[in-house]
C-alpha positions as CSV (number, residue, x, y, z in Angstrom):
1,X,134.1,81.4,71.7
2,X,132.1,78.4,72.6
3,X,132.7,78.7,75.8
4,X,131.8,82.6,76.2
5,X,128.9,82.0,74.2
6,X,127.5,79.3,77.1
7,X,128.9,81.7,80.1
8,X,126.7,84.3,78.2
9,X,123.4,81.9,78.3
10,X,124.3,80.7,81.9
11,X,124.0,84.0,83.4
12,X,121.3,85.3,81.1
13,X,119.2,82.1,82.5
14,X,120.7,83.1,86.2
15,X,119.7,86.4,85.9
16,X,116.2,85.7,84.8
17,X,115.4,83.0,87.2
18,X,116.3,85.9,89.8
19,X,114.0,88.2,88.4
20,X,111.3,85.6,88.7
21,X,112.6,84.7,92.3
22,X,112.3,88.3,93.4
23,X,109.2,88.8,91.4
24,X,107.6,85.8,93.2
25,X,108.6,87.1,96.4
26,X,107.1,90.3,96.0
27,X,103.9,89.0,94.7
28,X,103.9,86.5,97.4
29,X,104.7,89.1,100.2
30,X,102.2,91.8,98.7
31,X,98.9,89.3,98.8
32,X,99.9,88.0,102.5
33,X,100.2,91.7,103.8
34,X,96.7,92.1,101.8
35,X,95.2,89.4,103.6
36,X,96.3,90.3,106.6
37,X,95.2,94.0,106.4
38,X,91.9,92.3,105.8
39,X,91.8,90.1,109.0
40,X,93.1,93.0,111.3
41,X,89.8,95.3,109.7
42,X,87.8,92.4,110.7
43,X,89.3,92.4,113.9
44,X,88.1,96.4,114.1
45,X,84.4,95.3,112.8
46,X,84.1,92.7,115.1
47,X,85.0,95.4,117.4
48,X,82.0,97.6,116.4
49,X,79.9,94.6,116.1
50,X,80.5,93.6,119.8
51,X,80.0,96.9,121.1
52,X,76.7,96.7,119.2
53,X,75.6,93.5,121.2
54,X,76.6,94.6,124.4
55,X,73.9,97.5,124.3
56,X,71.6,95.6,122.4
57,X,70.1,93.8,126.0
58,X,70.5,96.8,127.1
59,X,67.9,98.4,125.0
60,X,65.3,95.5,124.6
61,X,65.2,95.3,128.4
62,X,64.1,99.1,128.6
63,X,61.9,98.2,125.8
64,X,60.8,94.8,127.4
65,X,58.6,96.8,130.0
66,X,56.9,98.9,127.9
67,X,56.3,96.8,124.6
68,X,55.6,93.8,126.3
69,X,53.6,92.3,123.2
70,X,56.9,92.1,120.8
71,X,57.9,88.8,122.0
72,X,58.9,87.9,118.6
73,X,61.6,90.8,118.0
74,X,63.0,90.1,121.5
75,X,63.3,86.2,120.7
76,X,65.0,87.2,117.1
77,X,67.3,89.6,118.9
78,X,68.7,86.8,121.7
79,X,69.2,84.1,118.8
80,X,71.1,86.2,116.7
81,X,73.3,87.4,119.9
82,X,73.8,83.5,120.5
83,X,74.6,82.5,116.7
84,X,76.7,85.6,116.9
85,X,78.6,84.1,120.3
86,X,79.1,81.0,118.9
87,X,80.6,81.8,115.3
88,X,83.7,80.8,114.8
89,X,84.6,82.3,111.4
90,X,84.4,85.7,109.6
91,X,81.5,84.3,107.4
92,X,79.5,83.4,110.2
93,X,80.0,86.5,112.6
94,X,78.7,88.0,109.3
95,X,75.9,86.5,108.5
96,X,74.6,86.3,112.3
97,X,75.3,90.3,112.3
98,X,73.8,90.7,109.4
99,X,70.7,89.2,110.4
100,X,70.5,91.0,113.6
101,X,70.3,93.9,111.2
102,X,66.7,93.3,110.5
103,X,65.8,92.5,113.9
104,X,67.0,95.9,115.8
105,X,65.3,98.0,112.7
106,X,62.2,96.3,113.6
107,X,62.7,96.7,117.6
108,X,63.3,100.4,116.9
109,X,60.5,101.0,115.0
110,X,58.2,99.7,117.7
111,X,59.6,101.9,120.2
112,X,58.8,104.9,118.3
113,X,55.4,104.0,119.0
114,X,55.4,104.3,122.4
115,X,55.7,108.0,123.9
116,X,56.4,106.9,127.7
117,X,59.7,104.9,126.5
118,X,60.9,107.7,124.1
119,X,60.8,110.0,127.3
120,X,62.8,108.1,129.4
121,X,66.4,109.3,129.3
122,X,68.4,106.4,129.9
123,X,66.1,104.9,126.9
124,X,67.1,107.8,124.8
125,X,71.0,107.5,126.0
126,X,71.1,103.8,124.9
127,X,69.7,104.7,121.5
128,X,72.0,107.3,120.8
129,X,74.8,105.1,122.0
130,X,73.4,102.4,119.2
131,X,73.2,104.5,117.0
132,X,76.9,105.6,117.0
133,X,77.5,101.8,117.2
134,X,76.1,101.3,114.0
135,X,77.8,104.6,112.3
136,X,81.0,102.9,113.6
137,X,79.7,99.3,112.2
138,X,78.8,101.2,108.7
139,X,82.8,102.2,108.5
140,X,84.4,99.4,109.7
141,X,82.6,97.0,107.3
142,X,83.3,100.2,104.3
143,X,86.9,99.5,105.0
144,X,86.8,95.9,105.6
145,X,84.8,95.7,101.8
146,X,87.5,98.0,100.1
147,X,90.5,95.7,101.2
148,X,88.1,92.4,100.3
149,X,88.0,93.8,96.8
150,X,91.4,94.8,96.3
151,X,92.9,91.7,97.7
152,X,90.1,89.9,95.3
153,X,91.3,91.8,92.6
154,X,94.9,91.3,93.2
155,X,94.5,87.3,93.2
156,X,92.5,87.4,90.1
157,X,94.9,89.6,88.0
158,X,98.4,88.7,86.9
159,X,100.4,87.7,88.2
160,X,98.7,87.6,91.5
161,X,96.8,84.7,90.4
162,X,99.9,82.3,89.7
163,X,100.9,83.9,93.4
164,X,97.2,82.4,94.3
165,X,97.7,78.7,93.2
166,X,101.1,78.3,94.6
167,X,100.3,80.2,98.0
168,X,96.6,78.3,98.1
169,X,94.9,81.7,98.6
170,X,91.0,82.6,98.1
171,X,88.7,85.2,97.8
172,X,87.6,86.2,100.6
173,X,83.8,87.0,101.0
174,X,82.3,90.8,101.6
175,X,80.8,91.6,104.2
176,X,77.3,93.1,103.1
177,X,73.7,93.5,104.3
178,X,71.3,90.8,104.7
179,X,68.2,91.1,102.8
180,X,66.2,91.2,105.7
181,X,68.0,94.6,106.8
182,X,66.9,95.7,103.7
183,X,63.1,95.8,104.4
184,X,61.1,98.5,105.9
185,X,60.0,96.8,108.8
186,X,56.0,96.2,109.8
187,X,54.7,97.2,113.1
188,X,51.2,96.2,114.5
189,X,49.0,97.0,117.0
190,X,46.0,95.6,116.4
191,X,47.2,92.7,119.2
């Protein structure tokens, strides 16, 4: 009876340590595929993002001719395409995109201003081509967001976040507009 009785325990213990093991497994498996659905959407946004900043010295040299007086956009423009260059993680392509953000509204406000650049075709072909490069931008980083916050979600809830402290996993940080996009940009003429 004894016996039976610690047979019994043994493979009640066995059987739960499995369903842990398997549990933990899953977990495990579910917030690695997360994270790496996250990294191949940044892989699509930095896609966007370069696509963006390959037309971008495109359009401040059409712009360059006729606006000759907005130094100060142009210069913003080039740093933010070098910090952008020389980022080497997701955080920083971010931050350096983001802040171009500000910069290009700005450079496209002054050209509206200026009635001989808006008739030139190949100025009005590289706008619309930005422009679709930031409607592609806008839905890579929607995507890229929604898969942040359900893999930030999934960590912080149990069981994920036991899954977390054993695996060494972290949040990982949206991607989201600078404050600088955010403001209407000034233009003036008086110079």
């Amino acid at each position: 009876m004894e016996q039976t009785k610690k047979k019994k325990t043994g493979l009640v213990i066995i059987g739960v340590l499995i369903i842990l093991g398997v549990w933990g497994v899953t977990s495990y498996n579910s917030l690695i595929s997360k994270n790496e659905a996250i990294t191949a959407q940044w892989a699509q946004v930095d896609t966007q993002l370069q696509r963006r900043f390959d037309l971008i010295p495109n359009v401040v040299a059409a712009t360059k001719g006729i606006a000759n007086q907005e130094k100060e956009v142009f210069a913003e423009i080039a740093e933010a395409r070098t910090r952008y260059a020389g980022a080497t993680t997701t955080d920083e392509k971010a931050a350096a995109a983001s802040s171009i953000e500000g910069s290009l509204g700005r450079l496209l406000v002054i050209t509206e201003n200026y009635p001989t650049l808006q008739s030139s075709q190949s100025f009005r072909d590289l706008t619309v081509s930005l422009e679709g490069s930031e409607n592609r931008i806008s839905v890579e980083r929607m995507k890229y967001n929604e898969l942040v916050g359900s893999f930030n979600a999934s960590i912080k809830r149990f069981p994920g976040s036991i899954v977390r402290r054993v695996a060494g996993l972290h949040n990982r940080t949206y991607f989201e507009v600078s404050e600088e996009a955010t403001k209407v940009p000034t233009v003036d003429f008086s110079n």
